[in-house]
Structure formats: structure tokens, C-alpha cells
TORMAR-676516 format. One record per residue: residue number from 1; z, y, x of N, C-alpha, C in turn. Coordinates in Angstrom, 3 decimals, padded with zeros to 6 digits. Example, Ala and Ser with C-alpha at 12.3 -4.5 7.8 and 13.67 -1.06 7.14 Angstrom:
% TORMAR-676516
R i n.z n.y n.x ca.z ca.y ca.x c.z c.y c.x
R 1 007.800 -005.690 013.190 007.800 -004.500 012.300 007.800 -003.300 013.200
R 2 007.080 -002.250 012.850 007.140 -001.060 013.670 007.870 000.030 012.900
***
This chain:
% TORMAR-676516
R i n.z n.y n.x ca.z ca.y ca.x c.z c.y c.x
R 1 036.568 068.265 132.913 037.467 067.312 132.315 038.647 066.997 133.218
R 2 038.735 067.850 134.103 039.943 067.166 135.470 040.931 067.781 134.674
R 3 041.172 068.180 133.520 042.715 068.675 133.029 043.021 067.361 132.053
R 4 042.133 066.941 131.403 042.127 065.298 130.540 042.303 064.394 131.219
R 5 043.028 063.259 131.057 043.504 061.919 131.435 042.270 061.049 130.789
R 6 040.935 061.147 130.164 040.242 061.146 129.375 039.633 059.168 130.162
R 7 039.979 058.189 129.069 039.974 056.967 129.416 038.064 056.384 128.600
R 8 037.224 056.430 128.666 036.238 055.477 127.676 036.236 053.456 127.844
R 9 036.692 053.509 126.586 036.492 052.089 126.852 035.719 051.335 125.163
R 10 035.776 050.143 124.871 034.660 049.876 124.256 035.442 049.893 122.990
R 11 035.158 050.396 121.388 035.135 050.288 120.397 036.359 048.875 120.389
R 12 036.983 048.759 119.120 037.718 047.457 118.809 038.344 047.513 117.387
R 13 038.417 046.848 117.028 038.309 046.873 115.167 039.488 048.311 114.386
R 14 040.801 047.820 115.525 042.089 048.719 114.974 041.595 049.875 115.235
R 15 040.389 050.772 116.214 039.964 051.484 116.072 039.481 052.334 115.020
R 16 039.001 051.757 113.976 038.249 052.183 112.639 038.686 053.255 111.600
R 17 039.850 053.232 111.787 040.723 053.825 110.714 040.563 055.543 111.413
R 18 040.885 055.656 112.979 041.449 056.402 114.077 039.328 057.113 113.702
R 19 038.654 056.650 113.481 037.562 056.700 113.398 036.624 057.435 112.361
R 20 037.196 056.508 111.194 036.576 056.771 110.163 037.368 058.547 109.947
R 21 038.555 059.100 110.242 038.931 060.472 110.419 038.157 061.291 110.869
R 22 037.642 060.363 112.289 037.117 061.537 112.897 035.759 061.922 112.181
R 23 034.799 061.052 111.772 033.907 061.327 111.046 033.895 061.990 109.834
R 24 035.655 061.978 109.172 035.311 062.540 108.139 035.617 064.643 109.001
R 25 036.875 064.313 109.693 036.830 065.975 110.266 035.282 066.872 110.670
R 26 034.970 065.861 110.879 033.654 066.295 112.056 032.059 066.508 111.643
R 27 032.197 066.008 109.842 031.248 065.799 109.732 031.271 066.077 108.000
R 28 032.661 065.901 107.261 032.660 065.942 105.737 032.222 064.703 105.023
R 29 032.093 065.094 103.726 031.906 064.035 102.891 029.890 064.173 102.562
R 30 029.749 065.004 103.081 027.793 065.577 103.577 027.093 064.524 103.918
R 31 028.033 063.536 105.073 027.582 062.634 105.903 026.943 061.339 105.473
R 32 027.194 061.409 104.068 026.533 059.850 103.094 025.247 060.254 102.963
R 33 025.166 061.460 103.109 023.774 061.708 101.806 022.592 062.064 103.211
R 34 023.322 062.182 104.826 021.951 062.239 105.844 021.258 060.910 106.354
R 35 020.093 061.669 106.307 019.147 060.214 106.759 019.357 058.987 107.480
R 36 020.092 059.929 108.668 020.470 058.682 109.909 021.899 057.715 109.623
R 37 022.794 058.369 108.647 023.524 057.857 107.928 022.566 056.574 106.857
R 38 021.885 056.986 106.545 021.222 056.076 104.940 020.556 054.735 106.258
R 39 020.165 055.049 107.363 019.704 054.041 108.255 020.900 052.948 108.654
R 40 022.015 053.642 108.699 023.181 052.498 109.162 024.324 051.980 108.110
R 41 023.962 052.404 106.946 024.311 051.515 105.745 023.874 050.310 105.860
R 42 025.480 049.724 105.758 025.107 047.769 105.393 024.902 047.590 106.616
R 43 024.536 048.326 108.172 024.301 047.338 109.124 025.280 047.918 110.160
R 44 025.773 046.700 111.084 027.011 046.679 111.484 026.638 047.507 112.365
R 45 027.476 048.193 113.313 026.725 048.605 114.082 027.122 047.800 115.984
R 46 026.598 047.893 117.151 026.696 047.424 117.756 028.092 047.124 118.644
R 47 028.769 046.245 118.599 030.223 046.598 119.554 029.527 046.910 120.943
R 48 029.416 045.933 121.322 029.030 046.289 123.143 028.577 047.612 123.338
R 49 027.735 048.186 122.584 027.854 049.543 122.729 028.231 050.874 122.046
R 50 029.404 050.563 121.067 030.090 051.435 120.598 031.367 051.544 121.669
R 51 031.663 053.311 121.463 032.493 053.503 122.368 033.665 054.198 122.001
R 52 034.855 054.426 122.471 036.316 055.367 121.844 036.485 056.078 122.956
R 53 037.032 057.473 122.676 037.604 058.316 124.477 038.815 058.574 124.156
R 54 040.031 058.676 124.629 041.137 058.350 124.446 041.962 058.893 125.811
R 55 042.960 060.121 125.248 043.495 061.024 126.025 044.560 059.842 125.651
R 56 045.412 059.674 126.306 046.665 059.042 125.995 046.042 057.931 125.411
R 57 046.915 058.049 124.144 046.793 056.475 123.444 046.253 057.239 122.119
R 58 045.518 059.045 122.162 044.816 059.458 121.326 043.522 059.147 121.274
R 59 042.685 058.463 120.136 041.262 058.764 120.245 040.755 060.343 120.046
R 60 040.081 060.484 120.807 039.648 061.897 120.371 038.123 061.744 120.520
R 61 037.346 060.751 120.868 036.009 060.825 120.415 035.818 059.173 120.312
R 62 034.043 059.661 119.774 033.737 058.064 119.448 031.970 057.785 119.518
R 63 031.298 057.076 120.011 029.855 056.840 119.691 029.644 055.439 119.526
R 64 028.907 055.735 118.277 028.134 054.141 117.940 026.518 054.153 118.475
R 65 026.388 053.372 118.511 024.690 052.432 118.379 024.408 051.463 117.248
R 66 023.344 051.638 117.015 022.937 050.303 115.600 021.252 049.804 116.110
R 67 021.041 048.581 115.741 019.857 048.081 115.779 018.950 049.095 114.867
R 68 018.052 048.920 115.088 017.069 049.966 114.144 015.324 049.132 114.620
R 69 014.940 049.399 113.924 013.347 048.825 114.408 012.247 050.516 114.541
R 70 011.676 050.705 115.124 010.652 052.007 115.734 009.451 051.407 115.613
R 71 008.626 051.456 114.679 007.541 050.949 114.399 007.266 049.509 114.589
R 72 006.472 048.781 115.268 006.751 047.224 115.331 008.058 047.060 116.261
R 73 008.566 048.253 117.291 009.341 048.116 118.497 010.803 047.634 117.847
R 74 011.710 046.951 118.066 013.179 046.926 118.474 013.680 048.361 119.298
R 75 014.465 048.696 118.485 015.413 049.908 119.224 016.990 049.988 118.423
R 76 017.182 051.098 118.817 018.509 051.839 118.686 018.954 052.667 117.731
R 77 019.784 053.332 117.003 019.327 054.401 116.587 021.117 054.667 117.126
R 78 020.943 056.312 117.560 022.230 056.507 118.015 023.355 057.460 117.409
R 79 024.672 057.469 116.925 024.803 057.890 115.883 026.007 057.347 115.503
R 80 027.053 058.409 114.731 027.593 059.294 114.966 028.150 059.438 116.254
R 81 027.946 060.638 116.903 028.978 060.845 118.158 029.678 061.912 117.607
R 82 031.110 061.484 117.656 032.020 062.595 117.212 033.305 062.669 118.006
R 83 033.422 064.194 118.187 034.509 064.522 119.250 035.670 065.352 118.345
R 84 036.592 065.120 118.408 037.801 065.905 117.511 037.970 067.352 118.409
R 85 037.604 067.846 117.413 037.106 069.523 117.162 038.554 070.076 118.377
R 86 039.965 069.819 118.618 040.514 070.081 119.547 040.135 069.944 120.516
R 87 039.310 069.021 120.891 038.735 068.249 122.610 036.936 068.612 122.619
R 88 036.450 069.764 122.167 034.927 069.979 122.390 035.122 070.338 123.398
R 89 033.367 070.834 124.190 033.580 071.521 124.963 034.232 071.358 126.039
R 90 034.440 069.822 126.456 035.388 069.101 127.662 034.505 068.169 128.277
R 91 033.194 067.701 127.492 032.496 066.895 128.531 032.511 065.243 127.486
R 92 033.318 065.224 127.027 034.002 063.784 126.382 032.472 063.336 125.246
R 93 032.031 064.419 124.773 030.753 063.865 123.924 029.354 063.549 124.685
R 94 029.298 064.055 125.852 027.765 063.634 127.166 028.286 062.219 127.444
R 95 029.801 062.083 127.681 030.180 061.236 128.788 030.280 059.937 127.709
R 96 030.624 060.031 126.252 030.227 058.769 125.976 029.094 058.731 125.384
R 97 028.256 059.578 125.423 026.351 059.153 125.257 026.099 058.762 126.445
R 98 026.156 058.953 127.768 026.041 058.169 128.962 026.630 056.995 129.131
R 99 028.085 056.659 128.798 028.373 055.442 128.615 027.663 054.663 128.057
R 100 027.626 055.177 127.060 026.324 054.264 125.521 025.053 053.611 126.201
R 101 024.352 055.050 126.344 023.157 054.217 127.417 023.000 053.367 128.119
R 102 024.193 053.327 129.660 024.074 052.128 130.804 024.554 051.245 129.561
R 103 025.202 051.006 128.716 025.729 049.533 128.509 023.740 049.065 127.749
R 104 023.568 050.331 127.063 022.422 049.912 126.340 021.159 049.235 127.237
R 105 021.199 050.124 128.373 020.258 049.418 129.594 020.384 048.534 130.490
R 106 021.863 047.844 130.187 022.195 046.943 131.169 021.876 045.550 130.228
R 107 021.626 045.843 128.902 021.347 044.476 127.877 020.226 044.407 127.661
R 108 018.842 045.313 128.086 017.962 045.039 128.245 017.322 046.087 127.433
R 109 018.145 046.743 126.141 017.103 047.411 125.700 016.474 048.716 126.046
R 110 015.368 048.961 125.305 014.070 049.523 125.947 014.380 051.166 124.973
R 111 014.444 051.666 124.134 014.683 052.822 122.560 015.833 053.087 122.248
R 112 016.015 054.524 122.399 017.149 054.783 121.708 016.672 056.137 120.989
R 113 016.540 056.419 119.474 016.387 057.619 118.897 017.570 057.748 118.357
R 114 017.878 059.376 117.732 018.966 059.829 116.953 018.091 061.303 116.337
R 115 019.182 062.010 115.369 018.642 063.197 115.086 020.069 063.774 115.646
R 116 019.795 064.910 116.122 020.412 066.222 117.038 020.083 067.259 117.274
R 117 021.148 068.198 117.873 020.657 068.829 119.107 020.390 068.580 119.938
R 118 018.719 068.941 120.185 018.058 068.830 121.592 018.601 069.455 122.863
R 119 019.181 070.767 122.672 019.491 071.024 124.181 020.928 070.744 124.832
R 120 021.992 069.850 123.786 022.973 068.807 123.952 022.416 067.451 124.844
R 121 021.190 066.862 123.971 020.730 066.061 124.382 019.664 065.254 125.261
R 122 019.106 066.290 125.740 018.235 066.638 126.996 019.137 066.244 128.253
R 123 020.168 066.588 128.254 021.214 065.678 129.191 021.070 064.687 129.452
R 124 020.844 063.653 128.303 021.136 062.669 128.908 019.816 061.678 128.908
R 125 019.061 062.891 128.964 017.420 061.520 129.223 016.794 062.038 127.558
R 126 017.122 062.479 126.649 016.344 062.057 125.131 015.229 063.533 125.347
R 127 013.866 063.430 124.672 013.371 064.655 124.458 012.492 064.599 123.321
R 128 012.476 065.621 122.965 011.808 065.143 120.815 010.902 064.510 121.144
R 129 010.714 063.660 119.708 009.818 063.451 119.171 008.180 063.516 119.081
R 130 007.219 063.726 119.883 005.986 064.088 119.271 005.929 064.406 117.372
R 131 005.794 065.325 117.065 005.364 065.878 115.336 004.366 064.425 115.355
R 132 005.216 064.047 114.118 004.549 062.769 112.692 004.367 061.719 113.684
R 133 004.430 061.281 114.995 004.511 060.015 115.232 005.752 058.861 115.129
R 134 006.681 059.837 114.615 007.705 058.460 114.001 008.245 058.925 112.152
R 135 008.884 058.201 111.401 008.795 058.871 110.168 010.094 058.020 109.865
R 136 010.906 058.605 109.441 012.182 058.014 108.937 012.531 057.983 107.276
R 137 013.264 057.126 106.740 012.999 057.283 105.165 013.621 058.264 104.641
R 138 013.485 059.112 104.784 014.502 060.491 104.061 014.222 061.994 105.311
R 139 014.554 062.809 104.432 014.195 064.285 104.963 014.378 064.374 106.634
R 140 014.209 065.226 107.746 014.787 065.254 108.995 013.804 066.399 109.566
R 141 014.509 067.126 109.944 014.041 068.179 110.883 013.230 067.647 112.007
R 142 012.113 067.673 111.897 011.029 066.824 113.235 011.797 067.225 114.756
R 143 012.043 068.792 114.642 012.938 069.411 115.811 014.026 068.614 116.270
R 144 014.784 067.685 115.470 016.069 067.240 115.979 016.153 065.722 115.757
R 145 014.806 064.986 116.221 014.354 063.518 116.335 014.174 063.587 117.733
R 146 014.490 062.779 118.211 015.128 063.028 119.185 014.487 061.269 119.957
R 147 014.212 060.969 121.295 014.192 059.834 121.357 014.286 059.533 123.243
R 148 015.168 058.493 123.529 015.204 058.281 124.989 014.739 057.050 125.188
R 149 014.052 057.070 126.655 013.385 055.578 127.107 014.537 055.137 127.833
R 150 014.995 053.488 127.821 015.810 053.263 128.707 015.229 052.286 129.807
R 151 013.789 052.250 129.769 012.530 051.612 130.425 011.707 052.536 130.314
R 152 011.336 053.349 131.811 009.948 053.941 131.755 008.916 053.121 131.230
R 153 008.254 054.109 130.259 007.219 053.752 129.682 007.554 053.484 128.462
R 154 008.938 052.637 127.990 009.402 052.384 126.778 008.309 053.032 125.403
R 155 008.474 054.154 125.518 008.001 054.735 124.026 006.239 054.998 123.999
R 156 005.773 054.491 125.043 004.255 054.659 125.173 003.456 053.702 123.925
R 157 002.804 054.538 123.398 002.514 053.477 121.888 003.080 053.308 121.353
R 158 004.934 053.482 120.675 005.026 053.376 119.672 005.260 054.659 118.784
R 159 004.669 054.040 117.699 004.582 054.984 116.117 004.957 054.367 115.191
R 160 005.520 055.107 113.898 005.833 054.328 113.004 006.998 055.194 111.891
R 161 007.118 053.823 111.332 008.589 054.099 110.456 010.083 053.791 111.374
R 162 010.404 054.455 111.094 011.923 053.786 111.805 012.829 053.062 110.516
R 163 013.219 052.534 110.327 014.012 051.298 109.519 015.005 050.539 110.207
R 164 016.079 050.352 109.260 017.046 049.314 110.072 016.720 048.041 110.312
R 165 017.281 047.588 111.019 016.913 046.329 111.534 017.869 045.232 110.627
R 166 017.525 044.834 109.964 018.371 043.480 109.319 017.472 042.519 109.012
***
């Protein structure tokens, strides 16, 4: 990334618009009808740890967090991270899932799942799923459930449904 001026700083409302693009470039109009999408309908998702990366005064990526509940547990669910298809391949999509995290572990919480690529996301601490110990309401490749402790031990015992948190 030493050729990028590449700034992360935290999500902010005028952001949204600069946003809602990138999700649609990055992802289509597909993106209503996936699971982890149907989980963050209706719920806001977190500022403190939503993030923007911003070459100039361009956004060119973005990651949210949302409350989610993991069986009886409080967690995360992490989701969309999207990088504008000019700026892949630069580092800008690890570096704000690492951002995401410390803010997520500096507020105490313990869960963070998403569905992905695993060997993207092995980076940054997440590693699947155990098969059928978590169950989400809609279809998902068990392969690309994905889940990080941000407290050793975090995920010891929990099972479940994953559901939003409202």
C-alpha cells in the first residue's frame, strides 16, 4: 500500500450514498436476497465500528459490523466489506477488517462471525465454523461461516441460531 495515501477513519452519515455504490458495484442487486444481508435488515448497524478507506477525499472501501446474537451469546456479525474493484489487491480490505476488530475489542466485545472467504480471512484471526454448530436463517455454505474470538476462549460453548439482535 506505500503507493496509496490510503487514510481509515470511522464511518459518518454523508458517507452512505459514497457507500451504498460501492455495495451496489461490488456486490449487485444479488445482495438483498443473501443470508447475511436478510440478518442486517432493519438493524442499524454499528458506527464505532463501521469503517471508510479513503485515497484522497475518495472512498474506495468500507466495513460494517452489526449486533447479532450467536446462540444465547451477544456478538457481531461482520459484513459487507467492500473495496472498489479499482483499489483490490492493495491491502485496503485486511486493513479495515483489522481496524474493525481492535475497535470491536477495545469495547469489550467477545464474537465476531461473517460468511466469506476463508483463506482472505484467516488473516485476521477468523477460522470456520465447526459443521451444524451455528445455523443461520437462510441457505450458507457451512465452508464460508466463518467466526473470530476477540477473547480467548470467546466461542467455547457457543451453539445455536445466529439472529439479529433487536
Amino acid at each position: 500500500m506505500s503507493d496509496l495515501s490510503l487514510v481509515l477513519r470511522h464511518e459518518v452519515p454523508s458517507d452512505h450514498p459514497a457507500i451504498d455504490r460501492l455495495h451496489e458495484r461490488a456486490f449487485g442487486p444479488g445482495r438483498f436476497a443473501r443470508t447475511a444481508y436478510r440478518l442486517r435488515e432493519g438493524v442499524a448497524h454499528e458506527a464505532s465500528l463501521s469503517f471508510t478507506a479513503l485515497v484522497g477525499t475518495l472512498i474506495v472501501g468500507s466495513i460494517r459490523l452489526t449486533r447479532i446474537r450467536i446462540g444465547a451469546e451477544p456478538g457481531l456479525l461482520l459484513g459487507p466489506v467492500t473495496v472498489d474493484p479499482a483499489f483490490t489487491s492493495r491491502g485496503i480490505g485486511l486493513s479495515l477488517v483489522n481496524r474493525s476488530l481492535e475497535a470491536a475489542r477495545a469495547e469489550g466485545h467477545r464474537l465476531v462471525v461473517l460468511v466469506g472467504d476463508a483463506p482472505f480471512y484467516v488473516r485476521a484471526g477468523f477460522v470456520p465454523v465447526p459443521h451444524g454448530r451455528l445455523s443461520m436463517p437462510g441457505p450458507v455454505d457451512p465452508g464460508r461461516l466463518l467466526v473470530c474470538e476477540l477473547e480467548p476462549g470467546a466461542f467455547s460453548g457457543v451453539s445455536g441460531a445466529i439472529l439479529p439482535a433487536r
